[in-house]
FIKOLZA-1660 file (N, C-alpha, C; in steps of 0.1 Angstrom, whole numbers, plus 5000, padded with zeros to 4 digits):
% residues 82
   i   px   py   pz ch aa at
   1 8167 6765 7280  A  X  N
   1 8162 6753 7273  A  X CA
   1 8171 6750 7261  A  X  C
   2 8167 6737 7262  A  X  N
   2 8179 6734 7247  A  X CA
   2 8170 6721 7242  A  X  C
   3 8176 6723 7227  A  X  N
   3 8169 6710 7221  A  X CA
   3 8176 6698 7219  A  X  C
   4 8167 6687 7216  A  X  N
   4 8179 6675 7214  A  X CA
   4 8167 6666 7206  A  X  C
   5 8177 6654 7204  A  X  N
   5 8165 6645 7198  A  X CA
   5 8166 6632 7205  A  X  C
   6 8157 6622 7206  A  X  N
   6 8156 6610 7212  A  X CA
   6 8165 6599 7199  A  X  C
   7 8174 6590 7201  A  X  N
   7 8185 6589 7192  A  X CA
   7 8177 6573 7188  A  X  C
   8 8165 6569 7196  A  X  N
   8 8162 6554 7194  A  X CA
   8 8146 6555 7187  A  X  C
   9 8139 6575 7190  A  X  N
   9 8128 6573 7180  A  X CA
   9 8129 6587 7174  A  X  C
  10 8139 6590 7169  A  X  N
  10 8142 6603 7164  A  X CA
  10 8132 6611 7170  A  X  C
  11 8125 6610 7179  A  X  N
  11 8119 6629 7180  A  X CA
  11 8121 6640 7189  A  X  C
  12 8120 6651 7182  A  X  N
  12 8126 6658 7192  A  X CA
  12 8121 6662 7202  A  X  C
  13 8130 6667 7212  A  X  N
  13 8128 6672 7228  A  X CA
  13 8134 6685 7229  A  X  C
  14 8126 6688 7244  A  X  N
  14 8136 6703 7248  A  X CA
  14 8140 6693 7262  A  X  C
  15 8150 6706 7265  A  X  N
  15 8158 6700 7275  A  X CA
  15 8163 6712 7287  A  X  C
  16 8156 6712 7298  A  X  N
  16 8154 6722 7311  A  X CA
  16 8170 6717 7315  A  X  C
  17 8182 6726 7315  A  X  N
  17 8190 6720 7324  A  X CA
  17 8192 6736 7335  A  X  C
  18 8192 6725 7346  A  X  N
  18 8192 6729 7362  A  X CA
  18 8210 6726 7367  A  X  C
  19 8217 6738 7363  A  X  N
  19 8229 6736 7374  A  X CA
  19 8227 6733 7389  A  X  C
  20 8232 6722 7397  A  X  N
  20 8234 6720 7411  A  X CA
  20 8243 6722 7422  A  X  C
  21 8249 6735 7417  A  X  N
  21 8255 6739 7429  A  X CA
  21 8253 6757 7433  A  X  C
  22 8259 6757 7441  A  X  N
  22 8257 6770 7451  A  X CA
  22 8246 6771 7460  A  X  C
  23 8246 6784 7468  A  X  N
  23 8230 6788 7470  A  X CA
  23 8217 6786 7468  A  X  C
  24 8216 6790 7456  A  X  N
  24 8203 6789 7449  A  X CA
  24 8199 6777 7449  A  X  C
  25 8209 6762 7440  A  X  N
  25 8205 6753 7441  A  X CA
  25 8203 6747 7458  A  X  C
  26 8207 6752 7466  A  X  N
  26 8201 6747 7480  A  X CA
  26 8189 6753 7482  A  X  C
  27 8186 6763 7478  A  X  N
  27 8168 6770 7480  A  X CA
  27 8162 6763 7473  A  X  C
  28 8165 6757 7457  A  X  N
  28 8153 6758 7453  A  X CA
  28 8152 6740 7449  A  X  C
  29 8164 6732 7454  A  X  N
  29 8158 6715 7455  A  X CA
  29 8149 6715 7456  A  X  C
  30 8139 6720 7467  A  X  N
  30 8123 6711 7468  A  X CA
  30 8117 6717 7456  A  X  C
  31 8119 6735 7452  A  X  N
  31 8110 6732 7446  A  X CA
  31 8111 6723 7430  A  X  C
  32 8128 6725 7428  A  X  N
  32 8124 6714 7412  A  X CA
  32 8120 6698 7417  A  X  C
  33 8123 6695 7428  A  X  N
  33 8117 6676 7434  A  X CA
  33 8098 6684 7428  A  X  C
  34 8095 6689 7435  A  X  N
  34 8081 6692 7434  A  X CA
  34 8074 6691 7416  A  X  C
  35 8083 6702 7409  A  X  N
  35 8080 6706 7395  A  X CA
  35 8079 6695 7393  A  X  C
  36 8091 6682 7392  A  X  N
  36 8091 6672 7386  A  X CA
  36 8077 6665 7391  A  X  C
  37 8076 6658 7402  A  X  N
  37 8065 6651 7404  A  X CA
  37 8054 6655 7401  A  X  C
  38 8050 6668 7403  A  X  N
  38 8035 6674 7393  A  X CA
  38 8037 6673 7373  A  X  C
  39 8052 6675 7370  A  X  N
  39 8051 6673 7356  A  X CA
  39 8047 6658 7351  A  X  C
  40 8050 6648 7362  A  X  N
  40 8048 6634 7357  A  X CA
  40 8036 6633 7359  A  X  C
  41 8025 6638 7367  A  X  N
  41 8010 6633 7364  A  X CA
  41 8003 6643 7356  A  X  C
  42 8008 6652 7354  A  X  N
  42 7998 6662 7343  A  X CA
  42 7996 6651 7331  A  X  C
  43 7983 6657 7325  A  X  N
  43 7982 6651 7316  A  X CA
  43 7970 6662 7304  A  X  C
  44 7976 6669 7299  A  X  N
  44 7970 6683 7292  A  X CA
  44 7971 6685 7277  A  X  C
  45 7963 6687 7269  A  X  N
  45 7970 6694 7257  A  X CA
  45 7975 6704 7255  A  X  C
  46 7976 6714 7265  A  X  N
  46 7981 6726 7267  A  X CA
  46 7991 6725 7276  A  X  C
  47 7993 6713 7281  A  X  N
  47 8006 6713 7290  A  X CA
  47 8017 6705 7283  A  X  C
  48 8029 6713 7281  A  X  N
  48 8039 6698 7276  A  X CA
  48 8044 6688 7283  A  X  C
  49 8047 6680 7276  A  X  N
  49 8047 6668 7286  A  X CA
  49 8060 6662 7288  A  X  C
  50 8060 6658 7302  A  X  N
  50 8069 6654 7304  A  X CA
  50 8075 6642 7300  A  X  C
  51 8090 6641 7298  A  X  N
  51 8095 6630 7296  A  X CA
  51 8103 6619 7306  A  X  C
  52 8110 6626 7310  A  X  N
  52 8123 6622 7319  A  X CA
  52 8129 6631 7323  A  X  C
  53 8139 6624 7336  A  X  N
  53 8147 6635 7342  A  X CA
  53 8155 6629 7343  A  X  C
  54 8171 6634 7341  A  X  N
  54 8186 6627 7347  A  X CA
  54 8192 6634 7354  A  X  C
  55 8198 6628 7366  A  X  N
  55 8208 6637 7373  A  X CA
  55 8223 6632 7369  A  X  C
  56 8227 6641 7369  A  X  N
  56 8243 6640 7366  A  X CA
  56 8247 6646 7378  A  X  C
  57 8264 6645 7382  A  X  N
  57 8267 6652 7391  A  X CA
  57 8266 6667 7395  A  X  C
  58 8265 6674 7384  A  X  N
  58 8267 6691 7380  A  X CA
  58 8253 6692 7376  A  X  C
  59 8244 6688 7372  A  X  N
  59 8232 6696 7366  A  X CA
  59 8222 6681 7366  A  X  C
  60 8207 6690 7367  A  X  N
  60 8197 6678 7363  A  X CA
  60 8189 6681 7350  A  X  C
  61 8187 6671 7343  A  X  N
  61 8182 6679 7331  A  X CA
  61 8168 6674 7330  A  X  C
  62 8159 6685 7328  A  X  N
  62 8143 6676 7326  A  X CA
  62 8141 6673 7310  A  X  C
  63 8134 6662 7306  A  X  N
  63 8133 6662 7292  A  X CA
  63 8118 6665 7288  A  X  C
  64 8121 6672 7281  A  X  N
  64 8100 6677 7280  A  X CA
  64 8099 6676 7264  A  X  C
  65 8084 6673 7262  A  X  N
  65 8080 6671 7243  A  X CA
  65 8085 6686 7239  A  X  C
  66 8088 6685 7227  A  X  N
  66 8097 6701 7221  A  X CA
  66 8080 6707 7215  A  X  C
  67 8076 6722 7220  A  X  N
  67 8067 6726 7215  A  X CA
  67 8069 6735 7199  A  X  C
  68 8065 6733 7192  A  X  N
  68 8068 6739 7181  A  X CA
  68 8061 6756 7177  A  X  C
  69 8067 6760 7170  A  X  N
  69 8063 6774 7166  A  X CA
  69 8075 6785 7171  A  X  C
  70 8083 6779 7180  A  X  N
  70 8095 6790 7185  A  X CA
  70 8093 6793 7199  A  X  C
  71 8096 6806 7207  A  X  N
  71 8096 6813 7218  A  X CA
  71 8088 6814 7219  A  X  C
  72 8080 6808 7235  A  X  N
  72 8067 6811 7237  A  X CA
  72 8065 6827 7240  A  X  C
  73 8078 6835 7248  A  X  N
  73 8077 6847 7249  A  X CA
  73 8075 6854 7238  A  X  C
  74 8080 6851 7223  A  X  N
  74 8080 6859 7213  A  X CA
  74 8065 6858 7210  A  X  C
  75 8057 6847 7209  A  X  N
  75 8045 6844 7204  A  X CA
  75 8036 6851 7213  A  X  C
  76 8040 6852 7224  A  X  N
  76 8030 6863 7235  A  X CA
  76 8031 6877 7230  A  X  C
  77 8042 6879 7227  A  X  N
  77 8047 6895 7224  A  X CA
  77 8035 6899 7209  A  X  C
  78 8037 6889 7199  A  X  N
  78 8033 6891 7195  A  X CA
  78 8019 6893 7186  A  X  C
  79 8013 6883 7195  A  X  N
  79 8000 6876 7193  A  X CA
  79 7993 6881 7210  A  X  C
  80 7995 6888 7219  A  X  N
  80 7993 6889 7230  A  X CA
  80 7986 6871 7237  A  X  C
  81 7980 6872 7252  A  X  N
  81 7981 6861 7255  A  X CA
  81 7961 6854 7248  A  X  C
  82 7960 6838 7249  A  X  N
  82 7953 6837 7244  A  X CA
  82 7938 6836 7255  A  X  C
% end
C-alpha cells in the first residue's frame, strides 16, 4: 500500500497497487475483478471504503479512504484483535 492525496479535494488515500503480469496475475484476475465489485457495494464503518480503480498497462491500482493510526498489523500486535 502506498499513500497519495486526491489533488482536486486534498484528501488523503491509500493506494492497493496490483502488478499485472506473470503467473500469479493470471490466477488471481477473477479474484481482484471480484475484490473490486464487493468493495464498491460495501458500505461499513469498519470497512474502508472504496474509492476507484485504474488500470494502467503494468499494474491496477485500487484507491481506498486512508485509515489513520498507522499499520493495522502493528495495532493488532499490539492492542491484540478487538
Amino acid at each position: 500500500m502506498k499513500s497519495g492525496i486526491n489533488t482536486r479535494t486534498q484528501e488523503l488515500v491509500a493506494i492497493k497497487i496490483i502488478m499485472k503480469k506473470g503467473d500469479l496475475w493470471e490466477k488471481n484476475r477473477v479474484n481482484l475483478t471480484r475484490e473490486i465489485e464487493i468493495l464498491k457495494v460495501l458500505r461499513h464503518p469498519r470497512i474502508i471504503e472504496y474509492k476507484r480503480v485504474y488500470e494502467g498497462k503494468e499494474h491496477v491500482y485500487i484507491v481506498l479512504a486512508l485509515a489513520g493510526g498507522g499499520e493495522l498489523f502493528e495495532k493488532l500486535r499490539k492492542d491484540g484483535p478487538v
